[in-house]
Backbone bond lengths (Angstrom), bond angles and torsions (degrees), N, CA, C in turn:
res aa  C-N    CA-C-N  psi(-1)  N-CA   C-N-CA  omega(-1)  CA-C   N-CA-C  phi
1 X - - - 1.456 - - 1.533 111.39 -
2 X 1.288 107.19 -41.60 1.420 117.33 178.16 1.699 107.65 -53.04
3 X 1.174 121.15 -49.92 1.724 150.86 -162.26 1.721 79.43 -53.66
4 X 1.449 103.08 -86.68 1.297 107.11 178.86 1.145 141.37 0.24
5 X 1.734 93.03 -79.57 1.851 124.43 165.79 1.773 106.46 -32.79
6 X 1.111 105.60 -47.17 1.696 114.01 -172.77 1.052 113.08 -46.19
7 X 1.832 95.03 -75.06 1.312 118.50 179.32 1.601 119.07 -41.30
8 X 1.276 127.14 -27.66 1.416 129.91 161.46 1.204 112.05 -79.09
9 X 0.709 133.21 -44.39 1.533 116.26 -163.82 1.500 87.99 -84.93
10 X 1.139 142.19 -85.53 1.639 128.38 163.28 1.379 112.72 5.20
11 X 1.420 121.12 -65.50 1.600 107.37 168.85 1.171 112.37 -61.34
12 X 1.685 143.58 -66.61 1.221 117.57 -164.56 1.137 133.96 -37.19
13 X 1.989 102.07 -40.16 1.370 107.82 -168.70 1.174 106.21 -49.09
14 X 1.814 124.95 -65.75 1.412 139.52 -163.54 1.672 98.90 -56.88
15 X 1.261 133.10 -19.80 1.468 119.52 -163.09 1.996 89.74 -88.98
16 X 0.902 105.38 -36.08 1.867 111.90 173.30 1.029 116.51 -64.50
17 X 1.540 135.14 -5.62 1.363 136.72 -165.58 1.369 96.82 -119.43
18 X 1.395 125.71 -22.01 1.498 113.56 171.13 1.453 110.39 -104.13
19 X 1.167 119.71 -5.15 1.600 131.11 160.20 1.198 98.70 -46.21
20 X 1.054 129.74 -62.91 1.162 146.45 -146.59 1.979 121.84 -96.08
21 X 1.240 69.56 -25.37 1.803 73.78 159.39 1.640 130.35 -116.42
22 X 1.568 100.19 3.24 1.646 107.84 177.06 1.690 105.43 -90.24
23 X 1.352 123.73 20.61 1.274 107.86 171.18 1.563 131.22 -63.85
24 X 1.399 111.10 159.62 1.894 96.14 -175.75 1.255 125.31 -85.28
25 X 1.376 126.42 144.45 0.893 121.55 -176.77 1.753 118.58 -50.69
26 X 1.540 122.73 -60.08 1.166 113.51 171.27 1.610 116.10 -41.55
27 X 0.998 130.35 -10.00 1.528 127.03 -142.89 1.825 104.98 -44.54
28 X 1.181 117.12 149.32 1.895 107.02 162.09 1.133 114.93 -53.43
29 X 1.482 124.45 -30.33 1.376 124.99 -163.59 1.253 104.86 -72.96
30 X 1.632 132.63 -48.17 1.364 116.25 158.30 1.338 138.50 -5.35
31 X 1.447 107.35 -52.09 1.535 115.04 166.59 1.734 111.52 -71.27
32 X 0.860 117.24 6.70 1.832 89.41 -170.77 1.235 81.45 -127.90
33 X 1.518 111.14 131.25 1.360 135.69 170.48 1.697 107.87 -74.48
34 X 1.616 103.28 -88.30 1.395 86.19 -168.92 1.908 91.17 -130.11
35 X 1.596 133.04 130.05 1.169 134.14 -178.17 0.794 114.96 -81.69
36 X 1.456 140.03 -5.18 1.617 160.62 168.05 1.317 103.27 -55.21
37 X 1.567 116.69 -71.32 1.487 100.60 -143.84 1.960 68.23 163.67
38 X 1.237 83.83 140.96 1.751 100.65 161.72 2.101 126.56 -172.35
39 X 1.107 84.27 165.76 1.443 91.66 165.15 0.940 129.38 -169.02
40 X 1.781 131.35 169.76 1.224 109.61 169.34 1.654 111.35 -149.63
41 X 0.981 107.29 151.08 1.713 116.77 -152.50 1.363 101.58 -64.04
42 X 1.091 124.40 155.93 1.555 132.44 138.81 1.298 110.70 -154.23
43 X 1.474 114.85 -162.17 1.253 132.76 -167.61 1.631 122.91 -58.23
44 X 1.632 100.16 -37.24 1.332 111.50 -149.09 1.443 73.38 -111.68
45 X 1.393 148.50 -71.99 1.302 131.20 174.16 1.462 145.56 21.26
46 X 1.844 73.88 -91.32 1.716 131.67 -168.13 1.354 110.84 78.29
47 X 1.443 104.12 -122.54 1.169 118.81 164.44 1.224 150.05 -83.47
48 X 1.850 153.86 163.79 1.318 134.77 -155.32 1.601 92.37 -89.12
49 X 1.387 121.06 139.18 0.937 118.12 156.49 1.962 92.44 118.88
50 X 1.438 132.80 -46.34 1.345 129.61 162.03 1.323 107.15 -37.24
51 X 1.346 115.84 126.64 1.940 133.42 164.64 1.596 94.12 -35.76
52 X 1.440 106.55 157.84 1.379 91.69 172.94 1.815 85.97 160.91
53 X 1.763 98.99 93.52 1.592 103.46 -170.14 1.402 112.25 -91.67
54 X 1.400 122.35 158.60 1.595 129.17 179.30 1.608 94.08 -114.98
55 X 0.830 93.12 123.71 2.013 111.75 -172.10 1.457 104.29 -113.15
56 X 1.299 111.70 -32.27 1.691 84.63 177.75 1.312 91.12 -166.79
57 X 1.774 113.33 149.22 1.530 144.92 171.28 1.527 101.95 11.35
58 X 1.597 98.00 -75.16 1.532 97.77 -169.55 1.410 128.75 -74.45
59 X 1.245 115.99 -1.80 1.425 128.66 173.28 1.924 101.03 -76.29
60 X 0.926 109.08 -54.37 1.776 126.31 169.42 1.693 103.82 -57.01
61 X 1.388 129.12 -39.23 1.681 103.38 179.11 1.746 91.89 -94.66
62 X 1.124 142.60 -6.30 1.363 147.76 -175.96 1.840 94.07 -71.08
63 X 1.237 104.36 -64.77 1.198 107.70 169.12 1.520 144.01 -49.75
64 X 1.229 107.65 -33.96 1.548 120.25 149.57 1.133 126.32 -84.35
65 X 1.164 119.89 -28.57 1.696 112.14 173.00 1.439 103.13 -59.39
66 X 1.386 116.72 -38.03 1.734 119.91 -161.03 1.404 88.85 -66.86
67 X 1.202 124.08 -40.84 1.980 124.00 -155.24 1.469 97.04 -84.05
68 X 1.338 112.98 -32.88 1.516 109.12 170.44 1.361 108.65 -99.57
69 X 1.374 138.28 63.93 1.426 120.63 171.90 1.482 106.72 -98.48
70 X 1.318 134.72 -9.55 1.173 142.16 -175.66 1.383 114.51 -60.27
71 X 2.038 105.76 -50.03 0.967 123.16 167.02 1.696 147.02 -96.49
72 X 1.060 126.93 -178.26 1.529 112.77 -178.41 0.864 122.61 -89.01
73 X 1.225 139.80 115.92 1.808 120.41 -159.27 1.499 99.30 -148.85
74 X 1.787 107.53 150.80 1.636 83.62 155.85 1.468 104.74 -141.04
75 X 1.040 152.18 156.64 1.163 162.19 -123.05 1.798 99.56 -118.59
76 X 1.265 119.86 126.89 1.672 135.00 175.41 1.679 104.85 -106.52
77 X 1.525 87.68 -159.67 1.655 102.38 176.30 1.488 109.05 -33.59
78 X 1.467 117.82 127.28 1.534 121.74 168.24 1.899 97.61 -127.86
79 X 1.260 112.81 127.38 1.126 141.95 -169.44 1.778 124.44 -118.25
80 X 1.165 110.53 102.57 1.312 109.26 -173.59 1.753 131.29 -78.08
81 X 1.442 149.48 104.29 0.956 112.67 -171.47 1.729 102.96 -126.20
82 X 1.257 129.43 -128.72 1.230 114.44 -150.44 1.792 96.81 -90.67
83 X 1.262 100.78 -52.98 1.477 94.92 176.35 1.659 128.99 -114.94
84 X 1.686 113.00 18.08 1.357 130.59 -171.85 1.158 117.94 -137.42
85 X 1.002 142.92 140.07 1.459 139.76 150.89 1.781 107.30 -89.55
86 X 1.316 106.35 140.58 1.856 124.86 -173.98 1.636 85.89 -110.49
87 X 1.243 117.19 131.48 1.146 121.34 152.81 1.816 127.36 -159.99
88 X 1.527 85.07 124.17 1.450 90.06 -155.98 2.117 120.08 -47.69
89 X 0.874 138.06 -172.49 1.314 149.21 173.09 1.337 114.94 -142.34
90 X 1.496 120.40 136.26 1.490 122.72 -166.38 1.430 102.34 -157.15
91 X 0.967 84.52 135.36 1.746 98.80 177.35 1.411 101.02 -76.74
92 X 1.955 92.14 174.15 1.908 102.14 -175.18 1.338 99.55 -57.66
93 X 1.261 141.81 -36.05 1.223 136.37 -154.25 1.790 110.07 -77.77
94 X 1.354 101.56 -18.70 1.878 100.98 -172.27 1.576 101.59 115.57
95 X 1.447 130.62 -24.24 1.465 130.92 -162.49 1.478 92.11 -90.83
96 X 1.850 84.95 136.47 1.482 100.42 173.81 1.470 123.59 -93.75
97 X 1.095 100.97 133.06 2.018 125.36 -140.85 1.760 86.14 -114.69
98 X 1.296 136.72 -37.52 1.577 112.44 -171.49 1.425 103.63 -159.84
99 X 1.056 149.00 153.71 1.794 128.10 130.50 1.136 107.59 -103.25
100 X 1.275 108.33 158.19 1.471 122.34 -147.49 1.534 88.97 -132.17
101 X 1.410 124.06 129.21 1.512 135.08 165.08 1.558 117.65 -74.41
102 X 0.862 172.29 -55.37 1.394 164.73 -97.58 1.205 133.73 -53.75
103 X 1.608 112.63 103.24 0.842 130.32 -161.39 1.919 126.12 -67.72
104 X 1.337 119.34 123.52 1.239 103.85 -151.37 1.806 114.27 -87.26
105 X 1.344 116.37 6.56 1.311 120.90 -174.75 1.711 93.90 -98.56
106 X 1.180 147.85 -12.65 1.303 138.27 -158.88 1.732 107.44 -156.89
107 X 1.475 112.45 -9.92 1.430 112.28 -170.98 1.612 123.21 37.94
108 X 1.320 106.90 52.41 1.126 135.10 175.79 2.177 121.70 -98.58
109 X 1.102 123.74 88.75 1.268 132.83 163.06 1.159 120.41 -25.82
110 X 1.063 112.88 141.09 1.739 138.98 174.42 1.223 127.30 170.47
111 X 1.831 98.58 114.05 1.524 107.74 172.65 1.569 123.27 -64.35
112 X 1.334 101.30 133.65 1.463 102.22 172.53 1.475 107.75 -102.63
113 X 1.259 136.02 -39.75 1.413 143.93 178.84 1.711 107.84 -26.98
């Protein structure tokens, strides 16, 4: 009985490990880095956690293009509100792939999608 017990849980594990690696290549998820919260360093930045305000539109798609430069992206509806800019994400095709929060006191990322 014990033998058994193993043998299952031994399979599940291995059946979760190729779950997990047969995803598709196109997948949407490809595009989304991290839905938490993100950033990414540069010059003018620095580091996470340095003040560092987004004042207007183009400072906010400046900022995502940089976090997405890896990938192909092109930028949709951008929406201003008191302390964030919303701005959508779209693939080459026109399909919308993420919106992106960015927060304007810290220029700090987060998917809401």
């Amino acid at each position: 009985m014990k033998t058994l017990i193993r043998i299952l849980i031994i399979s599940l594990f291995l059946q979760s490990l190729l779950y997990a690696q047969t995803k598709e290549e196109g997948d949407i998820n490809n595009l989304l880095k991290s839905p938490y919260g993100d950033f990414k360093f540069d010059k003018q930045r620095g580091r996470y956690g340095k003040p560092f305000s987004v004042n207007s539109k183009e400072d906010a798609v400046n900022i995502l293009k940089s976090f997405y430069s890896d990938r192909e992206i092109n930028i949709g509806e951008i929406r201003e509100r008191r302390r964030f800019f919303i701005i959508e994400v779209l693939d080459k095709q026109g399909n919308l792939v993420d919106v992106i929060l960015i927060n304007k006191k810290n220029g700090r990322l987060r998917s809401i999608f």
